[in-house]
N, C-alpha and C positions, 0 to 999 in steps of 0.2 A: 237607726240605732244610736243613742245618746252617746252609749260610752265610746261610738268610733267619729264624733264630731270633731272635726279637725279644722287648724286653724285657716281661716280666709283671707287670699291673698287679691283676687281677681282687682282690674282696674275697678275705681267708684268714684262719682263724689258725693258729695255730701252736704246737708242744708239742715243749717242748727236755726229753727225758728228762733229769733231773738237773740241770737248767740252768732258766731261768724262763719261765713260760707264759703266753700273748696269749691270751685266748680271743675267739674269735665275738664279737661282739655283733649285734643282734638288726636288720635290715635290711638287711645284706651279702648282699652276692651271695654265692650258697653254691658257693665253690668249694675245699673245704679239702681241708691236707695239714699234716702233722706231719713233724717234723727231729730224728734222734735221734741219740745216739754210745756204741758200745758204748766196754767200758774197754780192747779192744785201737785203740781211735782210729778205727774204721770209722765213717763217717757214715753214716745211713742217711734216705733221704726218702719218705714215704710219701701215696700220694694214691686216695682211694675213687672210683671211678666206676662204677657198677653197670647202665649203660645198655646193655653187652654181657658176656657171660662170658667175658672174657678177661685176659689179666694182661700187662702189660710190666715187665720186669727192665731195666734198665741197672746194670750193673759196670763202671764208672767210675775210670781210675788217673789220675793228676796228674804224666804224665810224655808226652812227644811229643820231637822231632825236635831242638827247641831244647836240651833236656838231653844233647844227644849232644855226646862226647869229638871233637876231632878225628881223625882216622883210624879214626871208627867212625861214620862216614856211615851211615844208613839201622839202627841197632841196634832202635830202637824199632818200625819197623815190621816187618822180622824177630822180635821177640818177640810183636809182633800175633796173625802167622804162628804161633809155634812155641804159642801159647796154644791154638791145635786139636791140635797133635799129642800129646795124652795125660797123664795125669798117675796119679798113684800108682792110682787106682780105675777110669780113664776108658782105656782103650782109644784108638789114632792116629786121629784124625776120627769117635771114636763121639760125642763131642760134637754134631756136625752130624747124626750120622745118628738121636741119641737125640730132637731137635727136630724132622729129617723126617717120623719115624717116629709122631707125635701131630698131626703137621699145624699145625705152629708156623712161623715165621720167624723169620731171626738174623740179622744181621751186625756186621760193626766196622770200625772207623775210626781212622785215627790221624794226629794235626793236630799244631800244632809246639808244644804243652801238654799236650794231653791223648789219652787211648786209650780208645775206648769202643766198648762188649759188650754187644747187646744181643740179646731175644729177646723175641719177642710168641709166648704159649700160651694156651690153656685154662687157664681159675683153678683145673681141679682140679689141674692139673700143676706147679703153683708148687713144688712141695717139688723135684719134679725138679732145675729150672734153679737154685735156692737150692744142689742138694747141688753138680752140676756144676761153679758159678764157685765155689765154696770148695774144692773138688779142685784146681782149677787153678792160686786161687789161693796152695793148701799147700803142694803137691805138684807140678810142672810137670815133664813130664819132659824133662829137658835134658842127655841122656846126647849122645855124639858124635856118632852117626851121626846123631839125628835134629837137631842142630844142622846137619850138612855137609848133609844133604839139604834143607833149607829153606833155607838158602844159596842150592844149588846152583839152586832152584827161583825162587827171583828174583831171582840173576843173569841166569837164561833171559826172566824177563820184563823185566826193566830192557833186555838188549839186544833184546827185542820192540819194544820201547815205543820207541828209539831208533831201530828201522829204521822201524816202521811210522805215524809223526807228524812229520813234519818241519818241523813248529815247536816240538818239544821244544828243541832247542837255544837257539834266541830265547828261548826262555821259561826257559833255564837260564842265561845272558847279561841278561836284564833283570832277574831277580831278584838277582843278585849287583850289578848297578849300584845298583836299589834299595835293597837291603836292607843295612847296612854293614860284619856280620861275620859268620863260618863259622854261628853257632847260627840264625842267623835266614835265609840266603839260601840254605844246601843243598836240595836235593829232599828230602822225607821219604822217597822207596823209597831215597834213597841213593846211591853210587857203584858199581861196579864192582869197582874198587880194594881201597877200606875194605871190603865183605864181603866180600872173600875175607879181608883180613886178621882179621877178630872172629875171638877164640877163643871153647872152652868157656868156659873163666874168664871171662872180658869178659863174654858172657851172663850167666851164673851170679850173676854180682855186678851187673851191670843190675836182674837180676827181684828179689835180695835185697834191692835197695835200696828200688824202687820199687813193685812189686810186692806189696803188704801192706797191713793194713787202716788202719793209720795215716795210707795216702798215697793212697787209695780212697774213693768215693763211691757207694752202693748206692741206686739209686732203684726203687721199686714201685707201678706204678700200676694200676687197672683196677677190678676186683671180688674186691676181699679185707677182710677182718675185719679192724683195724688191730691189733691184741692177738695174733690168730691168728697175723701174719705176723711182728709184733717175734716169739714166740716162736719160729718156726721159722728166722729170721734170728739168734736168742741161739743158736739150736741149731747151726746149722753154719758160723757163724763168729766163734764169742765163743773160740775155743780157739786161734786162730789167731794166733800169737805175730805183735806189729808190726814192724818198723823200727827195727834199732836207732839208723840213721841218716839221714832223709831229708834229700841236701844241699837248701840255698833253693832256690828256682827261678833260671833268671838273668835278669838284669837288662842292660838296654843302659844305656852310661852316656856314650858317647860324643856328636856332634853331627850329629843326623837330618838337618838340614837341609845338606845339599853343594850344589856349585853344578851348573848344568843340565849330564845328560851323554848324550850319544846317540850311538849304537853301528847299524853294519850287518852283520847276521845272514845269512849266505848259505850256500842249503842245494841242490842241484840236483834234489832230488826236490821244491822250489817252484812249484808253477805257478801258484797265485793269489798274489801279492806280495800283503803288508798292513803291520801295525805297531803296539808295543806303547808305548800312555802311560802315564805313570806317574807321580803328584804323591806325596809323603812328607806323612804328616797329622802324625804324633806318637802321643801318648798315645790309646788306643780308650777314656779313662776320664772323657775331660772333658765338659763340656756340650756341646764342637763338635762331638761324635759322633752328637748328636740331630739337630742341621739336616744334617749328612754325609750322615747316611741319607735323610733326605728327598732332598737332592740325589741321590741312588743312587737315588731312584723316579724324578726327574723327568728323567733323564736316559735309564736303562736300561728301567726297569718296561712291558714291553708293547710292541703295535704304534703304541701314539698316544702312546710317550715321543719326548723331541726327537730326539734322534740316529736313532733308528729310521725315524723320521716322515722326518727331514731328507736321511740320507746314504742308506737305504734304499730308502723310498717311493717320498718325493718326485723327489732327485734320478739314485736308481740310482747313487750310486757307491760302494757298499758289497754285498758278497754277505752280509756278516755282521757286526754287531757284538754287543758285547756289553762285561761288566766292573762296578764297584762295590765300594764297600771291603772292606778282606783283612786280617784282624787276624791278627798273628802275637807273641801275648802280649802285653808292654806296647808295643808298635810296629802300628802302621796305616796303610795305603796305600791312595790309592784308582788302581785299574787300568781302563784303556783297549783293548779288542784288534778289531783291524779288518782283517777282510779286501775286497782291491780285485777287480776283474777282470783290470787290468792297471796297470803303472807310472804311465801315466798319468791313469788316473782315481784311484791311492794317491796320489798328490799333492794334485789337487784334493779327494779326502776328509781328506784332512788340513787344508787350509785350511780346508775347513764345520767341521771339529771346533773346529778352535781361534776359529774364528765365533761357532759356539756357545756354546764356554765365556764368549769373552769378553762375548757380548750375557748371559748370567746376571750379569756381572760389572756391567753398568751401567744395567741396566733390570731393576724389580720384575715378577715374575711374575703374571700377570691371577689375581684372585680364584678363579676358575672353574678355574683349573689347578693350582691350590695345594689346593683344596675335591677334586679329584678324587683326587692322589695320597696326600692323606690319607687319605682314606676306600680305595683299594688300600692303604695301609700296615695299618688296621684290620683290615680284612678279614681280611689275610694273618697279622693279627695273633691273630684270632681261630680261625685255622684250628690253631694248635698245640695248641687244647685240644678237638677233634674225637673222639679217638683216643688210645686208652690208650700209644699207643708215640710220639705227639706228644708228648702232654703230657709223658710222662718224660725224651724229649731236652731238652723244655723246660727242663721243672726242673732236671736233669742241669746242663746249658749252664752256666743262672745261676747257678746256685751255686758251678762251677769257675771261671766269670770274676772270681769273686774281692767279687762284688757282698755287700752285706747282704740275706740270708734276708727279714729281719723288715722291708724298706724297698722292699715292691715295690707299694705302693699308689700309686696317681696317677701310676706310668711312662709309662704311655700320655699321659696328660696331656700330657706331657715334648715328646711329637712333634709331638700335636695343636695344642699354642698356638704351632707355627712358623709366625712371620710374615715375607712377603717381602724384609723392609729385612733381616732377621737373614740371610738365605739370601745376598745380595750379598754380605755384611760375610765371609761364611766363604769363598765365593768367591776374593774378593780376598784374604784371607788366607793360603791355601794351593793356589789353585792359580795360580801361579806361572811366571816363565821358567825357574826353575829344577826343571826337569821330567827325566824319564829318557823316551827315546825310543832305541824298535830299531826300523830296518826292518826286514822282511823280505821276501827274494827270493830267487832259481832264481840259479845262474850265469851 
């Protein structure tokens, strides 16, 4: 699960080919990986685990939703898409069928930063998915027809997705109150609109930009020979011309914080009314982000977090909730979504919520409930180094957010010494009157 990737603290060291090396030292927990960069600017991160025969690839670009133009809604998750249909050596969808075909799993994602390609194999079959993602990303075929046809093919699910959820629209109405311009509030599938409008050209120059080992992130985990794999990584993509250009990333520079706005949402295929909250953190880079998340445990985590316990359980006015913060580059929100039974109990769960918030806001949380959702933070913390396709999102993750490689010791630390007076202070801090709220209901 991407959005419970948390941050890595475990002993490591670490080997910057051409750059300077940490080594080991001698009573670390042995959990190592190396960080390298060929001279066309690919990074590559590499991590041994020999406890199964398997290998995880992620191919990682530095480009998501937030980098799109206006009037090209949704370009990057279309080149998601167009990155199965073929490229100069690879046949339309034999990519998926060359990973079915060995008994592998793949898939990708695309978030408002970053696009990520992954694939869990057999360690003998590493060379395979090595030649594949450097075909694709050479060579991508983006002749016309198979641009119009990939189009064509998620316009049909975008207006899917709009008949068959009827709280798409709330949720495309809360994020644009939240979030306070086009690169950070659009849908990543996009509009309607804008892909019909992308041309070839517009793609073309998308994948030239971004697309390249310059603006890319190659991670390999599992059971491989570290020498073995730098060499077969020099081999099929040290040739691959970079970027002549990759623009910054962007930047919000405006004022996050607006005053409280709330909006009603009405859809007539509603029949459980509910409602989207919505608090503006800021920065996902500072220390508030340590106690946030805790707060995201002690709110959401499980059937004995409060809300769950409260609006669910106990008093049945909730069929569902759910929500916890939502980083969207250098910008973070934390999100609320509740469904009622009927209007009138969406009201009264609305009052327990903001009950809620407010008793975190003026009274310390009991020792014993602070000691548990740490130890669920751990836990979940320790689950990303289980599994060779874990750890690689891991690694993947941090290294895109932008963190220091060589400064991930004592992060966990970071969570575990949250004490209750610090959990108020954030409280009151940001969760605020100045909040975003949609209802939503039927006609």
């Amino acid at each position: 699960n991407l959005k419970r990737l948390v941050i890595f603290c475990l002993m490591v060291h670490f080997v910057y080919t051409g750059f300077s090396q940490v080594k080991q030292t001698e009573g670390q927990e042995p959990f190592p990986f190396s960080v390298h960069s060929l001279k066309n600017g690919l990074t590559v991160i590499l991590s041994r685990d020999d406890n199964l025969p398997l290998v995880t690839v992620v191919c990682a670009y530095k480009v998501g939703s937030a980098y799109e133009k206006k009037g090209e809604a949704g370009m990057a998750h279309l080149l998601e898409n167009l990155m199965f249909m073929g490229s100069r050596n690879v046949g339309p969808m034999q990519h998926i069928r060359f990973i079915h075909r060995i008994g592998g799993e793949f898939n990708a994602v695309t978030s408002w930063d970053r696009t990520l390609y992954y694939q869990t194999v057999s360690s003998n079959q590493l060379p395979l998915v090595l030649w594949l993602e450097s075909d694709r990303m050479n060579s991508l075929n983006l002749e016309y027809s198979t641009v119009e046809e990939t189009k064509n093919l998620l316009i049909e699910t975008l207006k899917n997705q709009n008949k068959e959820d009827p709280f798409r629209e709330s949720m495309l109405v809360f994020d644009r109150l939240l979030y306070p311009d086009f690169a950070y509030n659009h849908p990543i599938i996009g509009s309607e609109e804008d892909l019909k409008s992308i041309t070839v050209k517009d793609v073309r120059n998308f994948y030239n930009t971004y697309y390249k080992p310059n603006n890319a992130v190659l991670c390999i985990t599992g059971n491989i020979d570290e020498e073995d794999t730098l060499n077969l990584v020099r081999k099929y993509f040290s040739t691959i011309d970079p970027s002549k250009n990759v623009p910054p990333a962007p930047s919000f520079k405006g004022d996050f914080t607006q005053e409280k706005q709330e909006q009603i949402s009405i859809n007539e295929a509603i029949t459980t009314p509910g409602f989207r909250l919505g608090y503006r953190i800021g920065s996902p880079y500072s220390n508030d982000f340590y106690i946030l998340s805790m707060i995201d445990y002690l709110l959401f985590s499980g059937e004995s977090s409060r809300l769950y316990k409260r609006l669910v359980k106990r008093n049945k006015l909730a069929l569902s909730i759910g929500g916890g913060i939502e980083k969207r580059r250098d910008l973070a929100a934390f999100k609320i979504f509740v469904l009622s039974n009927n209007e009138a109990t969406k009201e009264i769960a609305k009052k327990a919520l903001f009950s809620e918030i407010n008793r975190l806001k003026s009274y310390l949380i009991p020792d014993r409930e602070l000691i548990k959702i740490k130890n669920m933070y751990k836990s979940d913390y320790m689950e990303n180094f289980y599994s060779p396709e874990k750890r690689a999102l891991f690694l993947t993750q941090y290294y895109l957010s932008g963190n220091d490689i060589r400064d991930l010791r004592g992060e966990l630390n970071k969570y575990l010494r949250i004490n209750s007076s610090e959990i108020i202070g954030i409280m009151n801090r940001y969760f605020t009157e100045n909040h975003v709220l949609v209802e939503m209901r039927g006609k």
